[in-house]
C-alpha positions as CSV (number, residue, x, y, z in Angstrom):
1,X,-62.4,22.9,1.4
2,X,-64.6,24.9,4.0
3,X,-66.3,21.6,4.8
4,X,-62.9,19.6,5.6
5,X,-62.2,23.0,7.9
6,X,-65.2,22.9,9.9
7,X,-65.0,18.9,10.1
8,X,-61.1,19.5,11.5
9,X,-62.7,22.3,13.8
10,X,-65.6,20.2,15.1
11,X,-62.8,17.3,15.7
12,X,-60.8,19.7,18.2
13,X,-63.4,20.3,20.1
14,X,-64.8,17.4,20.5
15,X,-62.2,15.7,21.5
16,X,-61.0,18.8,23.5
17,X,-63.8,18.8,25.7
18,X,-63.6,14.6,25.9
19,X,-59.9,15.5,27.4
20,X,-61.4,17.7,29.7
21,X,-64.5,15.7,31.3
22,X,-62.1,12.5,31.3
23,X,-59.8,15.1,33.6
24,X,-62.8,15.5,35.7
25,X,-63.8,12.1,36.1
26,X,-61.1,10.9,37.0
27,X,-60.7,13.4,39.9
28,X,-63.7,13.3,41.2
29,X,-63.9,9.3,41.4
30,X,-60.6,9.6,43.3
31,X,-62.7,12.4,45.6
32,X,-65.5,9.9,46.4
33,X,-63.2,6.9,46.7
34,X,-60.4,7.6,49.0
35,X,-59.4,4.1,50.1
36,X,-59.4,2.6,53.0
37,X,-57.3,4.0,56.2
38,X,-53.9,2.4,56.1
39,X,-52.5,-0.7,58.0
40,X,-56.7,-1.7,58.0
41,X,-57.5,-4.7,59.5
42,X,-59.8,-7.4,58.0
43,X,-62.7,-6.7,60.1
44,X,-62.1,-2.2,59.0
45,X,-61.9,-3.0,55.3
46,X,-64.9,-5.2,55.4
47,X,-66.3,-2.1,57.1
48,X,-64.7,0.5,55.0
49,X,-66.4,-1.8,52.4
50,X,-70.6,-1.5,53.3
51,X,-70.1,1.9,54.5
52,X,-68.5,2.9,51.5
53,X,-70.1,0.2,48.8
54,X,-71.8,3.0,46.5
55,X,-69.2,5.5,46.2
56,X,-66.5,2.6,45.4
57,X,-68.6,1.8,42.5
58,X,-69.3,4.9,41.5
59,X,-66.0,5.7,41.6
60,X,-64.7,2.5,39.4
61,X,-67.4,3.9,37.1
62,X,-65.4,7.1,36.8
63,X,-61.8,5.6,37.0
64,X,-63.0,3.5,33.8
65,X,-64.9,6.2,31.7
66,X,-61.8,9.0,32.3
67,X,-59.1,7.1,30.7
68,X,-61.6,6.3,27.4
69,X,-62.0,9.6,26.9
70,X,-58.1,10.6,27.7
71,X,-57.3,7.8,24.8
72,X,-59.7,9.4,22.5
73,X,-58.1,12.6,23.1
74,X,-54.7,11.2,22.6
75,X,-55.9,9.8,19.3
76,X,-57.4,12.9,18.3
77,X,-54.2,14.4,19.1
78,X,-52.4,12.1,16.8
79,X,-55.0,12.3,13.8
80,X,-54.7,15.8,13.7
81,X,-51.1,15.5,13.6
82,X,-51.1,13.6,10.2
83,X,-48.8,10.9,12.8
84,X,-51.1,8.2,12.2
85,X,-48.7,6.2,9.8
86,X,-45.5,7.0,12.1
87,X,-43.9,5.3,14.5
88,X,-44.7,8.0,16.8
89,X,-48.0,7.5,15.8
90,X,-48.3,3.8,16.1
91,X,-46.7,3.8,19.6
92,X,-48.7,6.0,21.3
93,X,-51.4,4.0,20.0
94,X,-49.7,0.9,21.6
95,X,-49.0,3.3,24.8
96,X,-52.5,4.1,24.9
97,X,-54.1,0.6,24.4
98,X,-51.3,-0.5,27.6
99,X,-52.6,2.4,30.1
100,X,-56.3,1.7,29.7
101,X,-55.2,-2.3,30.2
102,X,-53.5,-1.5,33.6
103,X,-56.3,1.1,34.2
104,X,-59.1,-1.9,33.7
105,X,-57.2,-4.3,35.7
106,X,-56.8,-2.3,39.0
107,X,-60.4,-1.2,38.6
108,X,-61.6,-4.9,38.5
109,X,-59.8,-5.4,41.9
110,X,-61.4,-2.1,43.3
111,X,-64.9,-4.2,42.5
112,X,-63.2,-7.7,43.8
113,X,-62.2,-6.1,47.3
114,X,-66.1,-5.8,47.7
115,X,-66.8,-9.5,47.7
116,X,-67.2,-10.5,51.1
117,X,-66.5,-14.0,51.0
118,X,-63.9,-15.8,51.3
119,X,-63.0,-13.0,54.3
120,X,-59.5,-12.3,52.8
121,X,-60.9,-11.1,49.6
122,X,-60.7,-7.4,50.5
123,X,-56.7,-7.3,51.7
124,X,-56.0,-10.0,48.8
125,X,-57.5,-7.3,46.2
126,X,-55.9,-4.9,47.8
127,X,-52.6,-6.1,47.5
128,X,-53.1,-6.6,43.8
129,X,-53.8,-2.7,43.8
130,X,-50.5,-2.6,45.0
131,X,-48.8,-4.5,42.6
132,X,-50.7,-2.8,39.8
133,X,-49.9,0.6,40.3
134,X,-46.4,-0.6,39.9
135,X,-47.4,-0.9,36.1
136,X,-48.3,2.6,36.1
137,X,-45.1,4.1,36.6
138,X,-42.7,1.1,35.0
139,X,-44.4,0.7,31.3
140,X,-48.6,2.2,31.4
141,X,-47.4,6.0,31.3
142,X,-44.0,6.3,29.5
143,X,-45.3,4.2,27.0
144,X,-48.1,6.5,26.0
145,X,-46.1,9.4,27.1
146,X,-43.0,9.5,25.3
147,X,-44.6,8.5,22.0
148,X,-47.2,11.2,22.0
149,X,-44.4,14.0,23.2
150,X,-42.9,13.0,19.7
151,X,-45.9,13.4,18.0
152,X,-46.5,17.1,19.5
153,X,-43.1,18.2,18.4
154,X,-43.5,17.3,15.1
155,X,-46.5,19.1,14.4
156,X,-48.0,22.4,15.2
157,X,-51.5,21.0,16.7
158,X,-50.6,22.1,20.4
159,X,-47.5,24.6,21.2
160,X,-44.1,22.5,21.3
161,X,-44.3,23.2,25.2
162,X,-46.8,20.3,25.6
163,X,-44.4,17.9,23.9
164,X,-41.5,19.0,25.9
165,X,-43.6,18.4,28.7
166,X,-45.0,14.8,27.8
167,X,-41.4,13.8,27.0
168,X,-40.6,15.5,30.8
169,X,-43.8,13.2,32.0
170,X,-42.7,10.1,30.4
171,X,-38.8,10.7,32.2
172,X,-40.3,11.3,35.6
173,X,-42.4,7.9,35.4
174,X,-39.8,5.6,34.3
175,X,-37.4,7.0,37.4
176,X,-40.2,6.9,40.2
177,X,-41.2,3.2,38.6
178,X,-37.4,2.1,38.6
179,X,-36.4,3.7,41.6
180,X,-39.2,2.4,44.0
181,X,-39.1,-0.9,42.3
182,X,-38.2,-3.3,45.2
183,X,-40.9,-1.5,47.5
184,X,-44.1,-3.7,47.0
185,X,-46.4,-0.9,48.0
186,X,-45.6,2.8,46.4
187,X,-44.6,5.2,48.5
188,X,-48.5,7.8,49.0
189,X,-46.5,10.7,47.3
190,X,-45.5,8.4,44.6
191,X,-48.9,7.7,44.1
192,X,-49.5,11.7,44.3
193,X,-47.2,12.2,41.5
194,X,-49.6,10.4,39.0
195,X,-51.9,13.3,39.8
196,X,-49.8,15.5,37.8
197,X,-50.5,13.8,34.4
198,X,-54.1,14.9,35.0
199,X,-52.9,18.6,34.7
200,X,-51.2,18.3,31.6
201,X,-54.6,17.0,29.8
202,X,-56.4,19.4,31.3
203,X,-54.0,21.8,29.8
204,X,-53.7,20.6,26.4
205,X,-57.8,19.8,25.9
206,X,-58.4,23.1,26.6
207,X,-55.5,24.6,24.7
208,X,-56.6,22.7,22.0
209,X,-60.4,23.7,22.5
210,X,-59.2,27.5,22.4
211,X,-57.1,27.0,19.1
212,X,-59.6,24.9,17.0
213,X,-60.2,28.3,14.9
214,X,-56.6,29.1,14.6
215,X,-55.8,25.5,13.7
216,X,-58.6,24.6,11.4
217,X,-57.6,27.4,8.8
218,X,-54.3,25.9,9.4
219,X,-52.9,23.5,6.1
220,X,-53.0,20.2,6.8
């Protein structure tokens, strides 16, 4: 019995501290990568481009590693729930599996908008950006979202607050994805918005991290 506890205990912080470097990868590749000025020319993002080749890779790097480790948390999350055979459980698996797809694929284009030739590569990527982060807001977050809210409310691994707020999340993305639908390119404090998601993994990880005592002499 004490060995399942301290396995339980080990796999809360673990995956706590996971949460909480995938939080601070993710901000600082968007700190060292901060896109090129907008309304850029073909001849400034080819120049945006070699001045700032290292820190856009670098900064893919990041924006791939962070979401892995969000995932893992999320699936940590879910395990220690017991949610594993619910739907709940199942979907925020499928949520999960959608955000690091949409995650992958803008981050290919970050690398793509690099190439210099054919000349039009860099505005051509960066219009797929564009179109990407529409994915984001429309299905990547609400699908991983909503699910995992559920999950939180029906178990005592984090306070109910964190499922309330998940569920709040997952509301606010679907209306900012819907609502700015027929703009191709996303409003910059729509963008800002996805920020906010980083926050409440921050929170939670380290929530978690704090109550791995409390929760691993929990029942199961």
């Amino acid at each position: 019995m004490s060995e399942d506890l301290d396995s339980k205990r080990k796999v809360c912080i673990v995956s706590g501290l996971a949460g909480v470097i995938g939080v601070v990868l993710l901000g600082l590749s968007f700190a060292i990568n901060t896109g090129p000025p907008p309304n850029a020319t073909s001849v400034e993002l080819m120049k945006f481009g070699h001045e700032n080749y290292a820190h856009i890779l670098w900064g893919a790097w990041m924006q791939a590693v962070g979401p892995v480790l969000l995932v893992f948390f999320a699936f940590s999350l879910v395990h220690l729930a017991g949610a594993i055979q619910r739907l709940s459980g199942w979907m925020t698996l499928f949520g999960a599996t959608i955000l690091m797809t949409v995650s992958l694929v803008e981050i290919t284009f970050y690398i793509s908008a690099l190439h210099a030739d054919p000349a039009t590569m860099p505005y051509i990527s960066l219009v797929l950006i564009s179109a990407v982060q529409h994915l984001y807001f429309i299905v990547a977050a609400p699908s991983l979202f909503l699910p995992l809210g559920i999950v939180l409310l029906r178990s005592s691994v984090l306070p109910h607050l964190f499922g309330y707020l998940a569920l709040a999340l997952a509301a606010v993305f679907v209306a900012l994805g819907a609502g700015f639908m027929l703009q191709l390119t996303l409003p910059g404090f729509v963008l800002g918005f996805a920020g906010v998601q980083a926050l409440w993994w921050l929170a939670a990880a380290i929530t978690l991290i704090v109550r791995s005592a409390a929760l691993s002499a929990s029942p199961a």
